[in-house]
mmJSON file of the N, C-alpha and C atoms, coordinates in Angstrom:
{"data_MODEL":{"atom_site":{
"group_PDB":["ATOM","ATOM","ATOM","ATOM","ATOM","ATOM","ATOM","ATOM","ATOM","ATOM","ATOM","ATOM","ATOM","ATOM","ATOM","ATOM","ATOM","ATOM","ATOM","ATOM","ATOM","ATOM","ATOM","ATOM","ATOM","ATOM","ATOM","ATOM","ATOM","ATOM","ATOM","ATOM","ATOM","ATOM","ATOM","ATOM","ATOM","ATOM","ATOM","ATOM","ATOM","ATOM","ATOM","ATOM","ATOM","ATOM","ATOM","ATOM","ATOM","ATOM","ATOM","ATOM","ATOM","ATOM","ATOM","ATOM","ATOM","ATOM","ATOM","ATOM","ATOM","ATOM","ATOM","ATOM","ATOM","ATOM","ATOM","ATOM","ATOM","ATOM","ATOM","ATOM","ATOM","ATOM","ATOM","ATOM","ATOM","ATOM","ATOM","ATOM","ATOM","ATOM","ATOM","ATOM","ATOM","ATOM","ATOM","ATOM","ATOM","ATOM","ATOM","ATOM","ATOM","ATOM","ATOM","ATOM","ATOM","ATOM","ATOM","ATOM","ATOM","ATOM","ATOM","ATOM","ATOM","ATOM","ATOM","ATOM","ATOM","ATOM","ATOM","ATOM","ATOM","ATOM","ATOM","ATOM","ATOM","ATOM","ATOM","ATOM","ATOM","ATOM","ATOM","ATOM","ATOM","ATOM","ATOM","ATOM","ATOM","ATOM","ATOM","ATOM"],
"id":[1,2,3,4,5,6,7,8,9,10,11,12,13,14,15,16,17,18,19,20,21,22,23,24,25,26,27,28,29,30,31,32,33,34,35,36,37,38,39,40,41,42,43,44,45,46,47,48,49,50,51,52,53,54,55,56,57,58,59,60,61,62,63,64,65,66,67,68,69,70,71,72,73,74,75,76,77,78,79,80,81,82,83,84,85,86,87,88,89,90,91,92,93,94,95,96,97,98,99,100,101,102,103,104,105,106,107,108,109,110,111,112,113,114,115,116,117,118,119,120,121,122,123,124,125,126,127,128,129,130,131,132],
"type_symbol":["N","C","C","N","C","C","N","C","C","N","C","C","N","C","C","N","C","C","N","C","C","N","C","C","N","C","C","N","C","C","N","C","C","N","C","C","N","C","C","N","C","C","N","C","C","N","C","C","N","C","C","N","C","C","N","C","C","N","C","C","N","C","C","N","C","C","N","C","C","N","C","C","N","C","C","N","C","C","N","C","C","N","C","C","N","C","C","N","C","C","N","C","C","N","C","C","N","C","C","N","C","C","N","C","C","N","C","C","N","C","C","N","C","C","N","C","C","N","C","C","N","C","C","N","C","C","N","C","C","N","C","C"],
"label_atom_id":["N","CA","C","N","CA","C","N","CA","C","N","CA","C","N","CA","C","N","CA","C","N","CA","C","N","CA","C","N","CA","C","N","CA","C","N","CA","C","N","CA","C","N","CA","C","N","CA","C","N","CA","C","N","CA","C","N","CA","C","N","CA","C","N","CA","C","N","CA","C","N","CA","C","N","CA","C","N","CA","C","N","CA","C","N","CA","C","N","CA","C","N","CA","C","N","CA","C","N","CA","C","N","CA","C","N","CA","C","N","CA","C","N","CA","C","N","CA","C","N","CA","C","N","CA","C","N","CA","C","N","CA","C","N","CA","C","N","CA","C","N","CA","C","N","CA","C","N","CA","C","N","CA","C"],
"label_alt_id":[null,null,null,null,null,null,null,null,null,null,null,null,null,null,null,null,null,null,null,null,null,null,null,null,null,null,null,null,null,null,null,null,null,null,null,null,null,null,null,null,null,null,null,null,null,null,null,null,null,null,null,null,null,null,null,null,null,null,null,null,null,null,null,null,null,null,null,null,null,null,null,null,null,null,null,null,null,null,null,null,null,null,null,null,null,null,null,null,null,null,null,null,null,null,null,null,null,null,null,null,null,null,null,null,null,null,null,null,null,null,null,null,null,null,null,null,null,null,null,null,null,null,null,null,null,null,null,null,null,null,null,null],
"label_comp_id":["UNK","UNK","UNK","UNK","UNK","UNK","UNK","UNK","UNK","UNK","UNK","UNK","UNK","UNK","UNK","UNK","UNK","UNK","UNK","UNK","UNK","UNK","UNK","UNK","UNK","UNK","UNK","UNK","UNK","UNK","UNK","UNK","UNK","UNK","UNK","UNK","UNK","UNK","UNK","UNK","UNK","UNK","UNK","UNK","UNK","UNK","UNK","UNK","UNK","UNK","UNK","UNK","UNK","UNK","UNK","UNK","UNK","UNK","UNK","UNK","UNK","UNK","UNK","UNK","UNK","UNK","UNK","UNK","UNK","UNK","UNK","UNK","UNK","UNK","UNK","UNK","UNK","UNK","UNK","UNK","UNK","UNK","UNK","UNK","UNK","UNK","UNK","UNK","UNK","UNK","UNK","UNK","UNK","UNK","UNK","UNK","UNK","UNK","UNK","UNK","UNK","UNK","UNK","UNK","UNK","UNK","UNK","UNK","UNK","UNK","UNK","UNK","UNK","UNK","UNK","UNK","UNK","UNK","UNK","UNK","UNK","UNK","UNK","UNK","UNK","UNK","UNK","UNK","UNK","UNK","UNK","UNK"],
"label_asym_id":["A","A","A","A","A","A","A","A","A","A","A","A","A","A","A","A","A","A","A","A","A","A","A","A","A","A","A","A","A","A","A","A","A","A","A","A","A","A","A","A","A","A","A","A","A","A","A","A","A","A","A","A","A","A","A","A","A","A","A","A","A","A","A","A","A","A","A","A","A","A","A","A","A","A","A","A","A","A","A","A","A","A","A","A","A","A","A","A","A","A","A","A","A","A","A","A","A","A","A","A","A","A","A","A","A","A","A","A","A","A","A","A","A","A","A","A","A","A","A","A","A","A","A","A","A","A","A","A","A","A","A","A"],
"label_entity_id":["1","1","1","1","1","1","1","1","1","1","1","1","1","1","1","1","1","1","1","1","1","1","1","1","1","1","1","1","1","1","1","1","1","1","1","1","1","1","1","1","1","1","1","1","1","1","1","1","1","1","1","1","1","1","1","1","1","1","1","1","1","1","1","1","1","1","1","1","1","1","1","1","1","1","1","1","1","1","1","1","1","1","1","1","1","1","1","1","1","1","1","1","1","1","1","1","1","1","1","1","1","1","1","1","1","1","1","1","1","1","1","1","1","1","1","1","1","1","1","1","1","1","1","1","1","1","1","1","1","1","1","1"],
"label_seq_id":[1,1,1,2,2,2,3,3,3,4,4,4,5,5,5,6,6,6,7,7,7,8,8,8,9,9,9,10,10,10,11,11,11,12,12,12,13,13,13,14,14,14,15,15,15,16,16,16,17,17,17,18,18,18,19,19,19,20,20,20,21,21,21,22,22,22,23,23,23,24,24,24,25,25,25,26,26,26,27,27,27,28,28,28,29,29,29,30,30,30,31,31,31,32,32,32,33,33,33,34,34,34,35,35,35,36,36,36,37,37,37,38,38,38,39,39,39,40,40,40,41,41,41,42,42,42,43,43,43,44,44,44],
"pdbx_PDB_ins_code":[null,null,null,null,null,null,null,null,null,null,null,null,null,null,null,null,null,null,null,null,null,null,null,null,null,null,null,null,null,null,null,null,null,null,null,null,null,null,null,null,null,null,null,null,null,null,null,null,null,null,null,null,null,null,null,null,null,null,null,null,null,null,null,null,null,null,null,null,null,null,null,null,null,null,null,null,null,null,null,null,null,null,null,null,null,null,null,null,null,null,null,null,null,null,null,null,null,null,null,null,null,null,null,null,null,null,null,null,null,null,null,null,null,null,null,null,null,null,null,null,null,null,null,null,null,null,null,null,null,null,null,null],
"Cartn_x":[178.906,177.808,177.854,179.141,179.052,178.488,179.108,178.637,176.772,176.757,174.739,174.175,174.782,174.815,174.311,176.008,176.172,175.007,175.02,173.625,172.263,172.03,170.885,170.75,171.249,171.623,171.321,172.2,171.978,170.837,169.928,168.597,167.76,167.744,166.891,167.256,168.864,169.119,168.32,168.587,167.62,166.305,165.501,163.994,163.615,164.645,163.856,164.3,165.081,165.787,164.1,164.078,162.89,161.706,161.61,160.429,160.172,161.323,161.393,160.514,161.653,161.018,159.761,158.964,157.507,157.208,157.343,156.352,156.409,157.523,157.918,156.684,157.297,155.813,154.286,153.928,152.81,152.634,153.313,153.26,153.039,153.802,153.811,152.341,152.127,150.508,149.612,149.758,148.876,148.003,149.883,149.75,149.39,149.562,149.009,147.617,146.959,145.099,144.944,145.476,145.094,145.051,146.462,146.052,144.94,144.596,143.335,141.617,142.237,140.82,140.587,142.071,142.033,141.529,142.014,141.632,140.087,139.969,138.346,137.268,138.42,136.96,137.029,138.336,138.713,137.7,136.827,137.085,137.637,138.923,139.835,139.637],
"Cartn_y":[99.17,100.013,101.391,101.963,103.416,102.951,101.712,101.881,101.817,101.017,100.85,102.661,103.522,104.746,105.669,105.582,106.581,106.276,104.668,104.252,104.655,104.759,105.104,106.718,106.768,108.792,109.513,108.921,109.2,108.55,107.347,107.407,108.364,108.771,109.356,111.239,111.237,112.236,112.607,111.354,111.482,111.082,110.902,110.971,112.317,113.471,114.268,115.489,114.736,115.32,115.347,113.98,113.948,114.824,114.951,115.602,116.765,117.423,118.915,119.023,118.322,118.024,117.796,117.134,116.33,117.719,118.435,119.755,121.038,121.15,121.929,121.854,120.736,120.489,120.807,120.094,120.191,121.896,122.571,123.701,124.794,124.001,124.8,124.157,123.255,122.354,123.365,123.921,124.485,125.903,126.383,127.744,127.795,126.707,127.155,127.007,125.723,125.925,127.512,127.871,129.156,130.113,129.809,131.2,131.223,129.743,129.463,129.925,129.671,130.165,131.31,132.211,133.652,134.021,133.696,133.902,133.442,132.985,132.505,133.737,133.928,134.838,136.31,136.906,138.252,137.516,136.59,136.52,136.209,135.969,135.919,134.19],
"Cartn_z":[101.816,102.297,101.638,101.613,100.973,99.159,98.785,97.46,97.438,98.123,97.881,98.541,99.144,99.809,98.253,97.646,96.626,95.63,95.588,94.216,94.126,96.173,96.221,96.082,96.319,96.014,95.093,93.604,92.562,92.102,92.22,92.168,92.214,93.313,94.114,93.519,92.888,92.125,90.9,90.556,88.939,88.775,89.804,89.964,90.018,90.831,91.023,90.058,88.941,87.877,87.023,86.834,85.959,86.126,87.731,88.277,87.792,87.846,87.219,86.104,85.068,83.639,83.142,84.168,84.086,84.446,85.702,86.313,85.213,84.534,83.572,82.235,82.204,80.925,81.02,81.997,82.567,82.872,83.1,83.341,82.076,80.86,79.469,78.998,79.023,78.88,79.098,80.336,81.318,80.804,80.422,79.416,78.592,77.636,76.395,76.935,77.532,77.494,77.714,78.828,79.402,78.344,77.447,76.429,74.718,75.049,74.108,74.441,76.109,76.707,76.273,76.554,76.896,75.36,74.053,72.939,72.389,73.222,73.205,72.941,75.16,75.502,75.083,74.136,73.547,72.036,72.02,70.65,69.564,69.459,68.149,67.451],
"occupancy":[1.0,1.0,1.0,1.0,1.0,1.0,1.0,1.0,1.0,1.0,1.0,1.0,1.0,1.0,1.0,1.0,1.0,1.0,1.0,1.0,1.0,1.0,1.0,1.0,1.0,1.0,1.0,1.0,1.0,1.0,1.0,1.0,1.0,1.0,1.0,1.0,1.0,1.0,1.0,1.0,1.0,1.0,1.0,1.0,1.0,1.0,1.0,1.0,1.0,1.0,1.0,1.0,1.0,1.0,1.0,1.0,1.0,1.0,1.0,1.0,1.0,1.0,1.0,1.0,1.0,1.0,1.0,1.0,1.0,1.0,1.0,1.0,1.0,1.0,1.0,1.0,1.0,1.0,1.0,1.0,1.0,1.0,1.0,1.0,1.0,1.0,1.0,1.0,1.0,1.0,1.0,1.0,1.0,1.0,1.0,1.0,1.0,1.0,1.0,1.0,1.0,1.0,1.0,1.0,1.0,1.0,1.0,1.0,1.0,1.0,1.0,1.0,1.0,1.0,1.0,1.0,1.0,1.0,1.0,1.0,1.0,1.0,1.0,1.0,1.0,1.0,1.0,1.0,1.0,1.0,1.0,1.0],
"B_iso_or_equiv":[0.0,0.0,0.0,0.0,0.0,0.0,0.0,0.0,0.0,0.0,0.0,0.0,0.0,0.0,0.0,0.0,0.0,0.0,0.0,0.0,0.0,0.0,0.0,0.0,0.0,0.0,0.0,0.0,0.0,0.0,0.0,0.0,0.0,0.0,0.0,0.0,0.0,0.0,0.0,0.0,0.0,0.0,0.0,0.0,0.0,0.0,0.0,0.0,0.0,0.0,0.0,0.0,0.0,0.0,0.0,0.0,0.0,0.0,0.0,0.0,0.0,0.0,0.0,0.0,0.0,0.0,0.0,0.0,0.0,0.0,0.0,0.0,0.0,0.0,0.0,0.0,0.0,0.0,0.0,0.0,0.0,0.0,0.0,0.0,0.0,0.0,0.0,0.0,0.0,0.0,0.0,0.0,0.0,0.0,0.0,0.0,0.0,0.0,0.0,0.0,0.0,0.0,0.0,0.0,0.0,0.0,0.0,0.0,0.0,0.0,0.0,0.0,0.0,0.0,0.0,0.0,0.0,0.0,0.0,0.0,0.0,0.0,0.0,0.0,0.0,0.0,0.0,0.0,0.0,0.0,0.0,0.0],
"pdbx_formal_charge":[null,null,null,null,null,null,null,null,null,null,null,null,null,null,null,null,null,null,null,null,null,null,null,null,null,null,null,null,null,null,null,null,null,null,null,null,null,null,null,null,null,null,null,null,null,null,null,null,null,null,null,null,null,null,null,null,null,null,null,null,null,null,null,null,null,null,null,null,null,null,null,null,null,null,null,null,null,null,null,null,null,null,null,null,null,null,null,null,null,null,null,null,null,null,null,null,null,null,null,null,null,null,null,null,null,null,null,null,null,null,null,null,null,null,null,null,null,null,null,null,null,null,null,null,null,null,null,null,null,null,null,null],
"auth_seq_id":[1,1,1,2,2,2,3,3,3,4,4,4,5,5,5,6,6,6,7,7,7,8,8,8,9,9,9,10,10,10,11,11,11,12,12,12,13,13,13,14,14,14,15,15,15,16,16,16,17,17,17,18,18,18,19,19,19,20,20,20,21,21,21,22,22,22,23,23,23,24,24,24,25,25,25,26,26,26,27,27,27,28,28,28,29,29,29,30,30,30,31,31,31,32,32,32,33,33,33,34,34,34,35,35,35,36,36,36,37,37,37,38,38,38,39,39,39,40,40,40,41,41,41,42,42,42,43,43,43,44,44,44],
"auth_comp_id":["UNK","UNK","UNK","UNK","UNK","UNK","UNK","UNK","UNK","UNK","UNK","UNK","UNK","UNK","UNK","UNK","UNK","UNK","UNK","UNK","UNK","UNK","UNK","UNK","UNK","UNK","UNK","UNK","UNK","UNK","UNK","UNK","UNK","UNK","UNK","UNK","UNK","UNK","UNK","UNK","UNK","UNK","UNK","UNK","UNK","UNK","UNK","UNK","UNK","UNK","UNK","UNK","UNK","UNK","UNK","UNK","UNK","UNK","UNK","UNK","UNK","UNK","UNK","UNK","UNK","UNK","UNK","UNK","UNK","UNK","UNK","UNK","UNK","UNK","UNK","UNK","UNK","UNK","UNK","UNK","UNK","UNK","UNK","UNK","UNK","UNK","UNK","UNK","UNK","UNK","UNK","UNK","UNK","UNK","UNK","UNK","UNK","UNK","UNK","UNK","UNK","UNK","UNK","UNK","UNK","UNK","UNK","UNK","UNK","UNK","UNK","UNK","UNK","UNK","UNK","UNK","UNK","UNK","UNK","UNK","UNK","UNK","UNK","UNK","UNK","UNK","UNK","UNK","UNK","UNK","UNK","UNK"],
"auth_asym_id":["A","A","A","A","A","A","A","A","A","A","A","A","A","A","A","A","A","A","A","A","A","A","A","A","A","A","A","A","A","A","A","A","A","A","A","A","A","A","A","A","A","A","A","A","A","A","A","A","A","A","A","A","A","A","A","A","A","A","A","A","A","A","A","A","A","A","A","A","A","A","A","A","A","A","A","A","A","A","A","A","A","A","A","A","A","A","A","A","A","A","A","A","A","A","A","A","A","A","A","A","A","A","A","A","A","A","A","A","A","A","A","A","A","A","A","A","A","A","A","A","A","A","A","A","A","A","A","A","A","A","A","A"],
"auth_atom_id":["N","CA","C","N","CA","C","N","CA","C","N","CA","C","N","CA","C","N","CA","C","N","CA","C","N","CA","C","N","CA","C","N","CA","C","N","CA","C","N","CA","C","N","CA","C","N","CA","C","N","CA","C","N","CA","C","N","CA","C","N","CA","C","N","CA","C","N","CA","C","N","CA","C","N","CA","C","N","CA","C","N","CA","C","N","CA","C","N","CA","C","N","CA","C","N","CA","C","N","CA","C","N","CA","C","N","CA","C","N","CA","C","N","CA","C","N","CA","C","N","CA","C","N","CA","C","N","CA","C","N","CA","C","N","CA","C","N","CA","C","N","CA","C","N","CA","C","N","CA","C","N","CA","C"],
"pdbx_PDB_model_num":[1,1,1,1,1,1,1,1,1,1,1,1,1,1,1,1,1,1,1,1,1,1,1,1,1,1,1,1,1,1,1,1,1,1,1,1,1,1,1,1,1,1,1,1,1,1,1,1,1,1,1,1,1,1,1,1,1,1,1,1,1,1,1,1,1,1,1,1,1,1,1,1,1,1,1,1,1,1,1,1,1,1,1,1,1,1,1,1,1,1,1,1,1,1,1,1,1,1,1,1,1,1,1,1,1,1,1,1,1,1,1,1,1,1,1,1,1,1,1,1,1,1,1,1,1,1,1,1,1,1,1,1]
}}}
């Protein structure tokens, strides 16, 4: 029982390992549109 415990653990560790990673990106994604807009609307 402790082993199926610890397995599910570290699952559930490295899902939300990934999660980061995925929100991280999505977040640099985000920025750059934003700073294309922003160069848009200055013009450049």
């Amino acid at each position: 029982m402790k082993r199926l415990m610890s397995i599910a653990l570290l699952a559930l560790f490295a899902m939300g390992l990934s999660a980061c990673n995925t929100m991280a990106g999505a977040g640099k994604d985000i920025q750059k549109a934003g700073e294309k807009i922003e160069d848009k609307a200055e013009g450049n």
